[in-house]
C-alpha positions in Angstrom: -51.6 4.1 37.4 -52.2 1.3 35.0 -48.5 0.4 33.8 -47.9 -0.1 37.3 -50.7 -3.1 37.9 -48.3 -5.6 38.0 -45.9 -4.1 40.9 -48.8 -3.3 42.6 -49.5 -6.5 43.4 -46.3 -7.1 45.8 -46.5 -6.9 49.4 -46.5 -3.2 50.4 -46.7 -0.5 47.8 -44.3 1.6 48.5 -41.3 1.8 46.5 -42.7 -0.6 43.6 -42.5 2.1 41.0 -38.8 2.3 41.3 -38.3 -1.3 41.6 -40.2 -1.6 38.2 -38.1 0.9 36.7 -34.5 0.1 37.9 -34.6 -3.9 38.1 -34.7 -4.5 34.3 -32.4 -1.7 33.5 -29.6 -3.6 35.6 -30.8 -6.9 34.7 -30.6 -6.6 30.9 -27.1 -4.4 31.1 -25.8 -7.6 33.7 -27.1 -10.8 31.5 -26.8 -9.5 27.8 -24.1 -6.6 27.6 -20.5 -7.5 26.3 -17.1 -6.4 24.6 -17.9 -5.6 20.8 -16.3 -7.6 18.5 -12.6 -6.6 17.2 -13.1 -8.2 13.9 -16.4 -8.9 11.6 -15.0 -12.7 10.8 -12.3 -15.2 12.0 -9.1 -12.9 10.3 -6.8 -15.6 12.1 -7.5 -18.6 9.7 -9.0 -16.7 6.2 -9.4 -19.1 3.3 -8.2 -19.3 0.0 -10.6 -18.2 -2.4 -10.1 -21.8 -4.7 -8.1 -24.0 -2.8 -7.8 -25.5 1.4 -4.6 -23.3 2.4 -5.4 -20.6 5.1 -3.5 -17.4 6.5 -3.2 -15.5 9.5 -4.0 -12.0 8.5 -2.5 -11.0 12.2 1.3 -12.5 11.0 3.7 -10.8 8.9 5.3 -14.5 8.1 1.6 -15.8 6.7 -0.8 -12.9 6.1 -2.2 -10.9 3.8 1.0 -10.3 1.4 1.6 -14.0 1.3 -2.4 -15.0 0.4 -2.3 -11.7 -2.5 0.8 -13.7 -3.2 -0.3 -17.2 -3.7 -3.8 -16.1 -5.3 -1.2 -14.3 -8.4 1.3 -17.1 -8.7 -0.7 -20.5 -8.4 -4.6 -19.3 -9.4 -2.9 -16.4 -11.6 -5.9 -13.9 -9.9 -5.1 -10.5 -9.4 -7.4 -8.2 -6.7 -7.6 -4.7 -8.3 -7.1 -2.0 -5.3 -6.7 -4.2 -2.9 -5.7 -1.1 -0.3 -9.1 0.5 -0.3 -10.9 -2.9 0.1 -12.0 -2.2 4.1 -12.1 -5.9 5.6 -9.9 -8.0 3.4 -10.3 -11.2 5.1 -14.1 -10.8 4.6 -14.1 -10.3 1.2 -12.0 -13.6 0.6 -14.6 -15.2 2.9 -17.2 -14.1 0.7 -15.6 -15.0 -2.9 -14.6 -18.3 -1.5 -17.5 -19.1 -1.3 -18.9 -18.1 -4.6 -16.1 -19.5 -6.4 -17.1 -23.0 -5.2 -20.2 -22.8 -6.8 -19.1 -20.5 -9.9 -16.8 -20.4 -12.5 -14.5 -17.3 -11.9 -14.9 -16.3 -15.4 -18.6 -15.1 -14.3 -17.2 -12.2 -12.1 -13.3 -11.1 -13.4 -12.0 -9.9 -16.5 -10.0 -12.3 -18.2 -6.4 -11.0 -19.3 -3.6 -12.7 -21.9 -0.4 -12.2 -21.3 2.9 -13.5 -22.4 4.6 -15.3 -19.6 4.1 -17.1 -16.4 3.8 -16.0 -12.8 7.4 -16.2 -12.4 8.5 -14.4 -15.2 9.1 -17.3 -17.7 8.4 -16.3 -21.1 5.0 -17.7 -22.5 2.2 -16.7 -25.0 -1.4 -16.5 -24.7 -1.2 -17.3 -20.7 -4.6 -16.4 -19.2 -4.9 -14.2 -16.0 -7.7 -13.0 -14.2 -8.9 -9.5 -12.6 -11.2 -9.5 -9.4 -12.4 -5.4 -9.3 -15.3 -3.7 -8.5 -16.1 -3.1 -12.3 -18.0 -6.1 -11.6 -21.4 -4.7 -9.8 -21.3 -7.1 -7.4 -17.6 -6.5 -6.2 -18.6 -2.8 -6.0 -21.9 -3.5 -3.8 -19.7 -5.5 -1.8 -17.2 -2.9 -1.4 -19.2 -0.7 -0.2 -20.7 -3.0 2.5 -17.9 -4.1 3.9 -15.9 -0.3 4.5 -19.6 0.5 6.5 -19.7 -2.2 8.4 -16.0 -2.3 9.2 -16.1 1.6 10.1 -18.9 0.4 12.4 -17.1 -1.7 14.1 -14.3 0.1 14.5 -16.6 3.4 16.0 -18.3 0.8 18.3 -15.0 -0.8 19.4 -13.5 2.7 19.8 -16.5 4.0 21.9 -16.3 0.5 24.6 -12.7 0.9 25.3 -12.6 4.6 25.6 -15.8 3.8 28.4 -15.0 0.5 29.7 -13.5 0.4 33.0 -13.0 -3.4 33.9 -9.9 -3.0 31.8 -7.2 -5.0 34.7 -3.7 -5.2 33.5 -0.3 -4.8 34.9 2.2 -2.0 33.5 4.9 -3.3 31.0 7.8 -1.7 33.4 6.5 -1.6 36.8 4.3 -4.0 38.4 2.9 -2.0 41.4 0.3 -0.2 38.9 -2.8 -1.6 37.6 -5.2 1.0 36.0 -9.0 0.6 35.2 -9.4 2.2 31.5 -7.3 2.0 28.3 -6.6 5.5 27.6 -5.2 5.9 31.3 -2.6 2.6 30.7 -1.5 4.4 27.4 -1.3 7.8 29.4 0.6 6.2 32.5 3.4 4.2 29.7 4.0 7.8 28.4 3.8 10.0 31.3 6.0 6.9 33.6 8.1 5.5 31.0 8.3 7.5 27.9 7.2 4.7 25.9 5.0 6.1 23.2 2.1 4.4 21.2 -0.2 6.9 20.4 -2.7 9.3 21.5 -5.4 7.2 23.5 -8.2 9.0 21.4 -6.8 8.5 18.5 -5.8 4.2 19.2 -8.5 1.2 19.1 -8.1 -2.3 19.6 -5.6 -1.4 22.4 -5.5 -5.1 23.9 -4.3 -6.7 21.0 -1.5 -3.4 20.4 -0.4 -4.0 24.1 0.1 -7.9 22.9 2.2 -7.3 20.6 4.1 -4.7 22.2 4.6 -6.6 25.2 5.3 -9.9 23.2 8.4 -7.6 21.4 9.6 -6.3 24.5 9.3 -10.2 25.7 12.0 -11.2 23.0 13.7 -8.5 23.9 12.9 -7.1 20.7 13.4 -3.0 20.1 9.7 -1.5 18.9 11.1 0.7 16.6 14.5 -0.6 14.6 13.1 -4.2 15.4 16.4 -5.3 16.5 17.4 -8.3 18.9 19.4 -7.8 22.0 21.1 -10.2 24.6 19.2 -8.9 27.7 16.8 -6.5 29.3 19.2 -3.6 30.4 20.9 -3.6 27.4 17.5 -3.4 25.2 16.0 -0.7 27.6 19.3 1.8 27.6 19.5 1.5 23.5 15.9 2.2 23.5 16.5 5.2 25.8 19.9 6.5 24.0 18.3 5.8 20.7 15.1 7.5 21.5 13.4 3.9 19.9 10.9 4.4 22.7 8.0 4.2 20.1 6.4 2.1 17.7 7.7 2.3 14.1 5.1 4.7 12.1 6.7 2.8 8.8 5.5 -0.6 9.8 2.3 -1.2 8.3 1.3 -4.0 10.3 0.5 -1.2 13.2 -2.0 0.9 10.5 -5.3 -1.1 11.9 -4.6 0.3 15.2 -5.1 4.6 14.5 -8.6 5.3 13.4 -7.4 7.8 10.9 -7.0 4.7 8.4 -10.5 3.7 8.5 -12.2 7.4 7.1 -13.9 7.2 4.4 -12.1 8.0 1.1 -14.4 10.3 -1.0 -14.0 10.3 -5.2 -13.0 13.1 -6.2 -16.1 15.2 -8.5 -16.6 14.3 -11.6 -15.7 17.2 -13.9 -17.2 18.0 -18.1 -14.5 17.4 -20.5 -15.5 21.1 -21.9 -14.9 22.6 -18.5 -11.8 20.6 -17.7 -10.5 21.6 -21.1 -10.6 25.6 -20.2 -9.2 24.9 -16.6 -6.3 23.1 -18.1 -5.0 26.2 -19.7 -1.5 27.6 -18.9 -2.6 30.7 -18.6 -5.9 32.3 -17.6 -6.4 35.5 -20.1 -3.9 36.7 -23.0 -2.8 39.1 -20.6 -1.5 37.1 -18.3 1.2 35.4 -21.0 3.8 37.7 -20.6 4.4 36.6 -17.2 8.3 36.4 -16.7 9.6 32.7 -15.0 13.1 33.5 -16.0 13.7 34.3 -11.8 12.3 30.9 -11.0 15.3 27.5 -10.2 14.1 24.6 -9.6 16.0 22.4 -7.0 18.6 20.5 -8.3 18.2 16.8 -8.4 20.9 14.0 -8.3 20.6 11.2 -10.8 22.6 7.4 -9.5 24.7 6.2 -11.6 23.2 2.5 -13.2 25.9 0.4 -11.8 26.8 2.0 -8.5 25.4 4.2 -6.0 27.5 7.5 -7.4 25.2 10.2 -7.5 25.5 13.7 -10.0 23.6 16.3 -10.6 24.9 16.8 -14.2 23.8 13.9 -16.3 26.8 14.3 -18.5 29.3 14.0 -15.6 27.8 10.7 -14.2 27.8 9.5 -18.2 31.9 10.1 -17.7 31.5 8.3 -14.6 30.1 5.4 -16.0 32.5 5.3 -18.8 35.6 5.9 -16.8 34.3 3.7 -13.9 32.6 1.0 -15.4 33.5 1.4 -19.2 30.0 1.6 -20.4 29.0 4.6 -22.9 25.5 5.1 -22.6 25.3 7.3 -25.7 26.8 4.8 -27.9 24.3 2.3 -26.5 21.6 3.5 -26.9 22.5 5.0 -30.6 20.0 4.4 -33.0 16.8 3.7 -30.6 14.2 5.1 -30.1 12.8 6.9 -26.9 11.1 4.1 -25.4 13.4 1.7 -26.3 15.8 4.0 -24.5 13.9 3.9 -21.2 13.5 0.1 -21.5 17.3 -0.2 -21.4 17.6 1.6 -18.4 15.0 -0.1 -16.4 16.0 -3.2 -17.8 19.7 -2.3 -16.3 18.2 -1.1 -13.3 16.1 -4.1 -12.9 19.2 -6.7 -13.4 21.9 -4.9 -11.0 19.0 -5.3 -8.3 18.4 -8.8 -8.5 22.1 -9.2 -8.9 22.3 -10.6 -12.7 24.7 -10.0 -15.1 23.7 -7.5 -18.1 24.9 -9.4 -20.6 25.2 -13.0 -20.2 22.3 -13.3 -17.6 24.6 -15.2 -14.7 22.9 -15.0 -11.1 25.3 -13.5 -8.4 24.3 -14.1 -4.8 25.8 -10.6 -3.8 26.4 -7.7 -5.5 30.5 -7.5 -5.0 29.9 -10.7 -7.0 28.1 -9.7 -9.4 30.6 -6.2 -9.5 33.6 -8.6 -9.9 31.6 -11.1 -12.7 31.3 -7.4 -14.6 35.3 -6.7 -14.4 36.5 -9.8 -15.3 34.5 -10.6 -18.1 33.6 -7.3 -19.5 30.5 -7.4 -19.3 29.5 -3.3 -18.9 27.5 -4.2 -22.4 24.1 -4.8 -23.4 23.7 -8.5 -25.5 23.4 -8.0 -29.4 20.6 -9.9 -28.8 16.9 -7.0 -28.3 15.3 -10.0 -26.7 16.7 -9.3 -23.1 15.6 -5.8 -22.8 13.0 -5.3 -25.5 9.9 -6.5 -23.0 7.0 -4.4 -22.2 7.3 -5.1 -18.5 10.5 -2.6 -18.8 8.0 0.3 -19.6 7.5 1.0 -15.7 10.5 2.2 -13.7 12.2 0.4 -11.5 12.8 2.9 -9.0 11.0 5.4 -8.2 11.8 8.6 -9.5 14.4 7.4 -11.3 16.2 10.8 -12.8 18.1 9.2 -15.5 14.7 8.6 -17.4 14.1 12.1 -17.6 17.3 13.1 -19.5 16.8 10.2 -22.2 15.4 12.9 -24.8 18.6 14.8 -24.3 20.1 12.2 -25.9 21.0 12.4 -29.8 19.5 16.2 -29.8 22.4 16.8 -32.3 20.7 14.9 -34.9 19.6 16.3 -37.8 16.0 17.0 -37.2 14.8 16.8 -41.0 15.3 12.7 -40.7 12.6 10.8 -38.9 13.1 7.9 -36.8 11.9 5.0 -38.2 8.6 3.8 -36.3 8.7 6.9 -34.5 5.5 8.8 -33.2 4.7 11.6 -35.2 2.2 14.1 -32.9 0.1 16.2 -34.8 -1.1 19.8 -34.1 -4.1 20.4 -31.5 -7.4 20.4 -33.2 -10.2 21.9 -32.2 -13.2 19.3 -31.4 -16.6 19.9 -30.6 -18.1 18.2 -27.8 -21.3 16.1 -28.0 -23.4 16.7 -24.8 -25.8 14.6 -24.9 -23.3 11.5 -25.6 -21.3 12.8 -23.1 -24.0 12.6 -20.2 -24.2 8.8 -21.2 -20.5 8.1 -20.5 -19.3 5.5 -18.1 -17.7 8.6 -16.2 -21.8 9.5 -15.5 -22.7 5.8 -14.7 -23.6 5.2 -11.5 -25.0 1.5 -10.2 
């Protein structure tokens, strides 16, 4: 046949149609075939996205926190859902370098705010909001969570199939096995040491690393502590059952695959149909139902000062008074509901970062900062609103903090014809008709 003119023109015929077809399938798999990359760009030395200083996104002294950290306290920037970026060393990569050409006022939202990076009171201070509002951010988004799930499903695919994997066990050094998923299998099924389903793990090489460097500093994988020796690591992993990689650390999440799906928006749904789904009940008929067999579980509320727990918010008010002679009721008397929730997240806030209440003194511990309290009598709010009265105390600042959701129980004995002054007054539902046609032209339908 024709394709085959040029191995006909060897020596001997025979056997120069298989030689045609097998030589370059070898040659090109030995010269040009090799390990897919574990990363799309250098994540061990990303940039700043205005200035020279550089992290290690791999460290948990220098990575990502402390870059989000430095971009918010020196170049006041803030990255808007920074969680669901997929490659974040990429994107800084790719804003430094627009930012060197660009003002940043070109692609953020610019934000005023009343104090500093630290804290420090301040009007007018300007901040900035990187978020894929901007078109751009968005497009770029989107690029980088394909590409990155690309990369992972390649990487994922090569060391599930590779078998030139050579590397000694962690415990016993008379095994050497030729694929990933059996090393994971074999420090398991051997040693009980757990690290996660081989089908469900990539970049393996870089988790053994770190495992290995742990184990190393004799290091437990899962409580983190440090221990004197080998033997005495290895029985409190065993007695403990520590065997296994902490599932709270995060720095382990770019290891399971799970964390790189695809997060899909939820639907977009009318404002007329969300409005008749939104209806406590279904049909007049179904308004008689009887709840009156239905408890909820009880939940304890902590004390603001201590970690005494109740599940009656008027015992743990006797606590506090008893305890720690502070009446809550006659605090907050007079204020308002929001005022009353900034009080208590302004107390919450103080007690953690050990600071006195009242006069504002710093306390390096907390039995200091309980003693300060005692001797100076200091279970009291200043006279001054100054100290508490900040919009930053709107958010909580624990989370599901109990005590804010028996603030309206307070004062109910008052009499309800007189009206708080500056109160909110909330009128009756109206009913509203619905412009379609303006509707379909909402933001909510935009799409870029």
């Amino acid at each position: 046949m024709s394709s085959n003119g040029p191995a006909a023109n060897n020596e001997g015929g025979v056997g120069t149609s298989r030689s045609t077809i097998v030589g370059p399938l070898n040659f090109t798999k030995d010269s040009t075939t090799t390990d897919p990359p574990t990363s799309l760009v250098n994540e061990r030395t990303v940039p700043c996205m205005f200035c020279s200083n550089t992290y290690d996104f791999h460290s948990a002294d220098n990575g990502s926190d402390q870059c989000l950290a430095h971009l918010y306290l020196v170049h006041r920037l803030v990255v808007a859902d920074v969680k669901e970026i997929a490659c974040l060393p990429s994107y800084c990569y790719y804003w430094k370098e627009k930012f060197s050409s660009e003002p940043v006022e070109k692609y953020c939202s610019s934000m005023l705010l009343n104090q500093l990076p630290d804290g420090t009171s301040s009007a007018n201070e300007k901040y900035y909001l990187l978020s894929d509002i901007e078109p751009l951010d968005y497009e770029l988004r989107q690029r980088l969570r394909r590409e990155k799930l690309e990369l992972v499903l390649t990487r994922h695919q090569f060391e599930r199939t590779d078998r030139n994997f050579q590397r000694d066990c962690l415990y016993c050094r008379d095994f050497r096995s030729e694929t990933r998923p059996e090393f994971i299998s074999h420090l398991y099924r051997k040693h009980f040491l757990l690290l996660g389903k081989p089908e469900h793990l990539v970049f393996v090489d870089e988790l053994i690393e770190i495992v290995q460097d742990k184990l190393n500093r004799l290091m437990c994988l899962f409580c983190e502590k440090l221990f004197k020796d080998r033997p005495t690591l290895k029985e409190h992993m065993r007695k403990k059952g520590h065997k296994r990689i902490n599932p709270d650390n995060r720095c382990y999440d770019r290891f399971f695959l799970v964390n790189y799906r695809l997060k899909q928006k939820p639907e977009y749904v009318p404002i007329a149909k969300r409005k008749e789904e939104s209806r406590v009940f279904a049909s007049d008929t179904d308004s008689n139902s009887d709840w009156s067999d239905w408890n909820g579980e009880e939940q304890t509320t902590t004390c603001l000062f201590c970690a005494h727990t109740e599940t009656n918010i008027v015992t743990l008010k006797q606590h506090m008074l008893a305890v720690h002679t502070f009446d809550f009721d006659q605090t907050v008397a007079g204020l308002s509901f929001y005022q009353r929730v900034k009080v208590v997240n302004y107390i919450r806030r103080q007690m953690h970062i050990r600071k006195c209440i009242a006069c504002g003194e710093q306390c390096s511990e907390l039995e200091r900062l309980v003693e300060h309290l005692n001797r100076e009598g200091h279970y009291r709010l200043d006279g001054e609103e100054c100290a508490w009265d900040q919009p930053e105390y709107f958010f909580p600042t624990y989370e599901d903090d109990q005590f804010l959701c028996h603030l309206e129980e307070v004062d109910i004995e008052r009499d309800d014809t007189v009206q708080e002054e500056g109160s909110v007054v909330i009128s009756e539902s109206v009913t509203a008709s619905i412009n379609l046609d303006a509707e379909s032209l909402s933001l909510e339908n935009f799409k870029l």
